[in-house]
C-alpha positions as CSV (number, residue, x, y, z in Angstrom):
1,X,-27.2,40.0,-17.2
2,X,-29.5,40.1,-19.6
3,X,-33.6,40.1,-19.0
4,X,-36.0,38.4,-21.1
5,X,-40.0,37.9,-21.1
6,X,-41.5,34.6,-22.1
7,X,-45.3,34.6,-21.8
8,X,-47.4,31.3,-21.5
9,X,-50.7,32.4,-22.1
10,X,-54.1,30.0,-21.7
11,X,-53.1,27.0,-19.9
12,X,-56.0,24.7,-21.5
13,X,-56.5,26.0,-24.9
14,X,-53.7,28.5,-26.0
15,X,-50.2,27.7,-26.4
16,X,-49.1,31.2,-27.7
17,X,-45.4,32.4,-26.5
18,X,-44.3,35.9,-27.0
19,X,-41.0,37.1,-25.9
20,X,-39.7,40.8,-25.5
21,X,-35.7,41.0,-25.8
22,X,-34.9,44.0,-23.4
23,X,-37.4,45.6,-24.9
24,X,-36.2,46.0,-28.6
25,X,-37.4,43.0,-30.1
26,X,-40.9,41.6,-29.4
27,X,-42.0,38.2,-30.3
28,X,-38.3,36.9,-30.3
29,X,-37.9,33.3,-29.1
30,X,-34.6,32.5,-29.1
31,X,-31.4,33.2,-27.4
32,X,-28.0,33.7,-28.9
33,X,-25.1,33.0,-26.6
34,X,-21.6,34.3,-27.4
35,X,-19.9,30.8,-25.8
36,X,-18.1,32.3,-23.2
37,X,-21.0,31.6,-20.3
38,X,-23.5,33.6,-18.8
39,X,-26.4,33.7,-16.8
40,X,-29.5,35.2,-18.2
41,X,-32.8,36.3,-16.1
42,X,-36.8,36.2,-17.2
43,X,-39.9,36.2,-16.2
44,X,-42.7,33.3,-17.1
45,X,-46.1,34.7,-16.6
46,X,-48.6,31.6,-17.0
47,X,-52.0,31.2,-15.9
48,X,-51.5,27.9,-13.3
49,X,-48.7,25.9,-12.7
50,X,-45.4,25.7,-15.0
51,X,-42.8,23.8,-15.7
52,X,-39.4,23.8,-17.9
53,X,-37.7,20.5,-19.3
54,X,-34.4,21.1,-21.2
55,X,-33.1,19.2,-24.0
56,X,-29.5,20.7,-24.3
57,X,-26.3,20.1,-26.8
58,X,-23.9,21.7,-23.9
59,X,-23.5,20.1,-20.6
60,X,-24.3,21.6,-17.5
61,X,-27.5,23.8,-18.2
62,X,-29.8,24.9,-15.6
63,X,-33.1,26.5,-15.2
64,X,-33.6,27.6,-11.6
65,X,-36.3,27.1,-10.8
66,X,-37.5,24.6,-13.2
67,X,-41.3,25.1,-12.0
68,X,-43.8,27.6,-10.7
69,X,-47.1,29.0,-10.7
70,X,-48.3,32.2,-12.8
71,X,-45.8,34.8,-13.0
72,X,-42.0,34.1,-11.9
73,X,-38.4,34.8,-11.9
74,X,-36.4,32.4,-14.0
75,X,-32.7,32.4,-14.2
76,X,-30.6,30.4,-17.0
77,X,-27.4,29.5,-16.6
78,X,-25.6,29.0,-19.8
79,X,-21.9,27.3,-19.5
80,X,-18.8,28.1,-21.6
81,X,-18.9,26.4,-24.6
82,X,-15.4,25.1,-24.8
83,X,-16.0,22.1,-27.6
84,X,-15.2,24.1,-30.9
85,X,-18.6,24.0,-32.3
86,X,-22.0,25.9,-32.3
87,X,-24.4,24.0,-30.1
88,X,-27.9,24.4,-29.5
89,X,-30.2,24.2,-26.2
90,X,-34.3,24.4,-26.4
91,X,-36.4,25.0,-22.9
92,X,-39.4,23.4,-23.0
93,X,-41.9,25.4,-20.7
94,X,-45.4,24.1,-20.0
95,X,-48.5,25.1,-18.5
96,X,-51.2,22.1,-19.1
97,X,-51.6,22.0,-22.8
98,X,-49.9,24.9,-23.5
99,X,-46.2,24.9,-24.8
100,X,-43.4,27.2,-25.7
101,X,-39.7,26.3,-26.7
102,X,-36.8,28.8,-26.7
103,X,-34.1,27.7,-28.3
104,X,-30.6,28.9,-27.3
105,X,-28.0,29.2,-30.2
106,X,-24.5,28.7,-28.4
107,X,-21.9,30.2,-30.7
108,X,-18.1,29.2,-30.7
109,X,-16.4,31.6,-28.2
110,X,-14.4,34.0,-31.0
111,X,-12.6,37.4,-31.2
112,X,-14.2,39.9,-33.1
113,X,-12.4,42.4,-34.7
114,X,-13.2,43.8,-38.2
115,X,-14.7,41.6,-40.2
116,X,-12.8,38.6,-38.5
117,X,-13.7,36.4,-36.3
118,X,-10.9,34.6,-34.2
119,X,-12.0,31.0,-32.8
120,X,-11.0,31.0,-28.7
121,X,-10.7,28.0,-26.4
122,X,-10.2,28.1,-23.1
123,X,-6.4,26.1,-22.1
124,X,-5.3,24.2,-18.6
125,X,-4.0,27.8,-17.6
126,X,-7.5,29.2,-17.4
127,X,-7.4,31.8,-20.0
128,X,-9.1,32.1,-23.0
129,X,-7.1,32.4,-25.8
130,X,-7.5,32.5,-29.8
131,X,-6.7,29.8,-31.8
132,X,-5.1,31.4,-35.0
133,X,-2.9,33.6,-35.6
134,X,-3.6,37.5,-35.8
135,X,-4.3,38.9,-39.5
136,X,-6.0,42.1,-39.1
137,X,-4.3,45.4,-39.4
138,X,-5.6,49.1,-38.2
139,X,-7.1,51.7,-40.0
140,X,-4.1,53.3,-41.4
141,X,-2.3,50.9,-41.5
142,X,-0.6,49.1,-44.3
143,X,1.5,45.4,-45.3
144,X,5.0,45.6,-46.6
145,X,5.7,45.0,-50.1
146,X,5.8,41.5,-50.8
147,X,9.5,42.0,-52.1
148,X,10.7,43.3,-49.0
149,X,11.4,46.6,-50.7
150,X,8.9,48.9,-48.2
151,X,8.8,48.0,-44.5
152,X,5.4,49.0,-42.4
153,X,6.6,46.9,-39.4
154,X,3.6,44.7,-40.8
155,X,4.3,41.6,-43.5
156,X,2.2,38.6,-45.4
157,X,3.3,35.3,-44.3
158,X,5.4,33.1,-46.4
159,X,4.6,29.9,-49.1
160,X,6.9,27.6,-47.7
161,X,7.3,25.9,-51.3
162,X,8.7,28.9,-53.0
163,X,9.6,31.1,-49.3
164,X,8.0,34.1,-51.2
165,X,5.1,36.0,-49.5
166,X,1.6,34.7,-49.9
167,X,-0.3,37.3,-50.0
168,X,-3.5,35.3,-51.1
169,X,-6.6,36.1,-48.7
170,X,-6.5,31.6,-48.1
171,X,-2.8,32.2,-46.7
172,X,-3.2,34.8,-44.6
173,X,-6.3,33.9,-42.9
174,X,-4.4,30.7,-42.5
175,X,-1.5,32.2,-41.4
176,X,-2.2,35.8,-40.1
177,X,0.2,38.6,-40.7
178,X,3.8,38.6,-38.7
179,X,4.2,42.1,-36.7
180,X,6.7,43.8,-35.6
181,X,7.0,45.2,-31.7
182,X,6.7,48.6,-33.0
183,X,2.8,47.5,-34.1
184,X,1.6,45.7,-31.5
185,X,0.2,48.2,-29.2
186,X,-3.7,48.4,-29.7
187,X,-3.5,45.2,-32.1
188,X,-6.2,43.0,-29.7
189,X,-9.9,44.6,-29.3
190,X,-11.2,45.8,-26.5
191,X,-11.8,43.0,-24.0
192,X,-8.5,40.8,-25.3
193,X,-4.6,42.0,-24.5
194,X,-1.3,40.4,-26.0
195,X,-0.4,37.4,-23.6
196,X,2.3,38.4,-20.9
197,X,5.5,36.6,-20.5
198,X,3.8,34.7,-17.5
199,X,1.0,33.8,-19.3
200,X,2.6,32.1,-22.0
201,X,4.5,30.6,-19.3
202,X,1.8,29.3,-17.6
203,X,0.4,27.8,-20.5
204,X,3.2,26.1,-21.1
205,X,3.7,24.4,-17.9
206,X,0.2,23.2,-17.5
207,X,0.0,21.8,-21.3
208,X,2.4,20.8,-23.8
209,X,2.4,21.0,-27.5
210,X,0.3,17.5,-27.8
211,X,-2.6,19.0,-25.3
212,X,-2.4,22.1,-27.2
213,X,-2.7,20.6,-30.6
214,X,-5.5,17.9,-29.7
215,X,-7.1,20.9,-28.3
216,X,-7.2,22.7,-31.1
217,X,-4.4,25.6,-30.3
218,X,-3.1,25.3,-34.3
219,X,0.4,25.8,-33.7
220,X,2.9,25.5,-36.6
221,X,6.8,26.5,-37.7
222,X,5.2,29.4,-40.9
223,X,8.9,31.1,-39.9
224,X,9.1,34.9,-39.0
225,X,10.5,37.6,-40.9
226,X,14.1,38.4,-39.3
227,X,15.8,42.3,-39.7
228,X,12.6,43.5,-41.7
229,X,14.4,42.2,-44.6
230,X,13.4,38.6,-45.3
231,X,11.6,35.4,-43.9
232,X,13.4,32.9,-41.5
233,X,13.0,29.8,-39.7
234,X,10.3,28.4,-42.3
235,X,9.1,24.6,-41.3
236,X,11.6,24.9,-38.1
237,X,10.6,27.8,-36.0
238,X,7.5,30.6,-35.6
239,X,8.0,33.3,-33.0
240,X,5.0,34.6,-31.0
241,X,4.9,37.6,-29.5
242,X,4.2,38.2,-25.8
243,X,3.4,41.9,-24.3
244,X,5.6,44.3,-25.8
245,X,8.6,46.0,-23.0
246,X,9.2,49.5,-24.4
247,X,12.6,49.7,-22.6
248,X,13.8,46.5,-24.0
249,X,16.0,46.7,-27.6
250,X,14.7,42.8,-27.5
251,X,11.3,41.3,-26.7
252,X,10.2,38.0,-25.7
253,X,8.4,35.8,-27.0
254,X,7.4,32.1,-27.1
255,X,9.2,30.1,-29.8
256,X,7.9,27.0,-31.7
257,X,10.7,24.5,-33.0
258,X,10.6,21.7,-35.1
259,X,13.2,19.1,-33.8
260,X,14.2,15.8,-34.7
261,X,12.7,14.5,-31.7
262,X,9.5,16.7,-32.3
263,X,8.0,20.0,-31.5
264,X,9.4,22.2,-28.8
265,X,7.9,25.1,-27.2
266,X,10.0,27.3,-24.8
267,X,10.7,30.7,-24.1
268,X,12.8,33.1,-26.1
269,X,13.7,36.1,-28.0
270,X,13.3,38.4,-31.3
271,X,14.3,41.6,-32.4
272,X,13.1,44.9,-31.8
273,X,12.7,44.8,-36.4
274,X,11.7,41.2,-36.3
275,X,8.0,40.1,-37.4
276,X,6.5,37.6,-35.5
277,X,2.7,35.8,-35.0
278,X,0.5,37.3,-32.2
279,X,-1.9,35.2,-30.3
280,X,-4.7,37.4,-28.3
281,X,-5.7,35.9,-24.8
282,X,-9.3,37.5,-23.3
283,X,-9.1,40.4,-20.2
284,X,-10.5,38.5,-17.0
285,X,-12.9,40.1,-15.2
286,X,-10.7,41.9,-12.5
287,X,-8.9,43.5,-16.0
């Protein structure tokens, strides 16, 4: 939780705010909220009595309490910001003539890793997941040749005009890279984990491919590579991968195909030399 100081200072004649962010940065009058909802605590010091009004882009923001007289505990509680755009709060706090807004800058829930940023929404299962696909790799680490001719476990995605690899910095932040098992482990950041079997599960029973795609969960057939040896599936199928079984010579994973009678997402399989997409969902709490 974090702690802020807002200072109203001169009810009648001054309206002067200063603000000291846990003590690093003074003067600082604005918030900046990651998206994913928290509660953050302050104290008002004012010389009478005080009052907050908000004017707010996100619904559901409270100030508790809203009013009070010289110097008081304040607590704000931000909600998740689940509407795939940055929003942006102000509280008003009064004291007679005296006036000082904050504003609060709510970002778009995202992964961070690198220099990446992942959009995340939170699904009908609960969880929050990210929205494209993975294309980061580790320190150390390096892609395939575009020609199939070296094999990392790690490949671009493919142009599905020509089915070569696009290896343009567009395609593959469109895209992501496809993985295989072998270079999953440690692929999400700290505070994200490859979804579980059951989690993709889950997601599936509680939304289907419409809810997911009017929600913004950019799903599409970009293919996989199959063997380590060339690209499959391209415009029918994508393959993405859940929690890696070390004892399994096959993994599982949940499969996108294009049918005649629309898009299909169940359950499946794909080598232990396969690459596939990888989705990232966020560690709960009790994780």
């Amino acid at each position: 939780m974090k702690k802020i100081q807002i200072a109203l200072l001169g009810c009648l004649l001054l309206a002067s705010c200063k603000v000291d962010v846990d003590s690093i940065v003074p003067y600082f009058s604005k918030i900046q909220d990651d998206g994913f909802g928290s509660q953050i605590s302050f104290d008002v010091y004012a010389s009478g009595t005080w009052s907050c009004a908000t004017v707010s882009e996100i619904k559901g923001l409270t100030v508790t309490p809203s009013t009070g007289n010289g110097q008081t505990m304040v607590t704000v509680t931000i909600p998740e910001n689940n509407t795939g755009a940055g929003l942006l709060s102000y509280l008003n706090f009064t004291c007679g003539s005296a006036k000082t807004p904050v504003a609060i800058f709510h970002e778009i829930p995202s992964m961070n890793l690198g220099n990446r940023s992942y959009p995340a929404r939170k699904f009908a299962d609960g969880n929050w997941w990210t929205c494209t696909n993975m294309g980061s790799i580790a320190a150390g680490k390096n892609v395939s040749a575009a020609d199939f001719s070296t094999n990392t476990g790690i490949w671009y995605p493919c142009k599905p005009d020509t089915g070569e690899a696009d290896n343009t910095k567009a395609g593959i932040e469109a895209k992501g890279y496809l993985y295989s098992p072998a270079e999953l482990a440690g692929l999400c950041p700290e505070g994200w984990h490859l979804p579980t079997t059951d989690e993709w599960e889950t997601l599936l029973a509680k939304s289907g491919y419409d809810a997911l795609k009017e929600a913004g969960f950019n799903l599409a057939a970009i293919g996989y590579v199959t063997e380590g040896t060339a690209y499959a599936g391209l415009g029918q199928i994508t393959k993405y991968a859940c929690r890696v079984d070390d004892a399994s010579s096959t993994q599982n994973a949940m499969i996108l195909t294009e049918k005649e009678s629309g898009t299909v997402l169940s359950m499946g399989f794909y080598g232990s030399k396969d690459g596939v997409s990888v989705r990232c969902v966020k560690d709960t709490p009790a994780e």
